[in-house]
N, C-alpha and C positions, 0 to 999 in steps of 0.2 A: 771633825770631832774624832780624835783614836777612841777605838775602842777595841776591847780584848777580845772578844771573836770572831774567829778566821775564816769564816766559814761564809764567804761575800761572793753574793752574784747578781749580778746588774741585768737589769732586764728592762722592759717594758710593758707597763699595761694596757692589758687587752680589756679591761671590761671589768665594771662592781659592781656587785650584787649586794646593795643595801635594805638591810632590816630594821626593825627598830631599835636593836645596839649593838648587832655585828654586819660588818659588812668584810663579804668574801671578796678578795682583790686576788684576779687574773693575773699574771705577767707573761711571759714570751720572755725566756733567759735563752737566749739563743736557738731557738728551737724546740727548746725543753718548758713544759706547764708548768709554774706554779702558781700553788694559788696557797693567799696568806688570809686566813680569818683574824681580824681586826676591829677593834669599837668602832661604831660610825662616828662619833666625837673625833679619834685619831683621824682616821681619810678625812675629815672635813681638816683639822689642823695643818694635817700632812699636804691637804690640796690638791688629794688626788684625783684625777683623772684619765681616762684613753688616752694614749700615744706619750703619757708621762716619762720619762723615764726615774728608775726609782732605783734602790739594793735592798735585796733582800737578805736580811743576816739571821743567820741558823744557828742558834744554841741551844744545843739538847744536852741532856746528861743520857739519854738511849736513843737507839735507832735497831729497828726492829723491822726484819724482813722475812717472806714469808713466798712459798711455792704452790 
């Protein structure tokens, strides 16, 4: 499916932390953490689980960094 943000990193998940409507998903993008907060409806469509591999796509209109 194209889609218009460039901003793609593949990784795998480590591990979800599900609540009763968001559930926090780990990944391993090469070494580097992310973690994507997500409905639990979504991961349950999405299928996710440990050792999945999945992409994670980043569309922000800000990014803000701090010392």
């Amino acid at each position: 499916m194209p889609i218009s943000a460039r901003n793609q990193i593949t990784g795998t998940v480590t591990s979800i932390t599900r609540g009763e409507a968001i559930a926090n998903v780990e990944l391993d993008a090469g070494g580097q953490r992310i973690v994507a907060s997500i409905t639990t409806e979504a991961a349950a469509e999405l299928e996710l689980g440990e050792g999945k591999e999945v992409t994670a796509i980043i569309k922000a209109s800000d990014v803000i960094l701090a010392t």
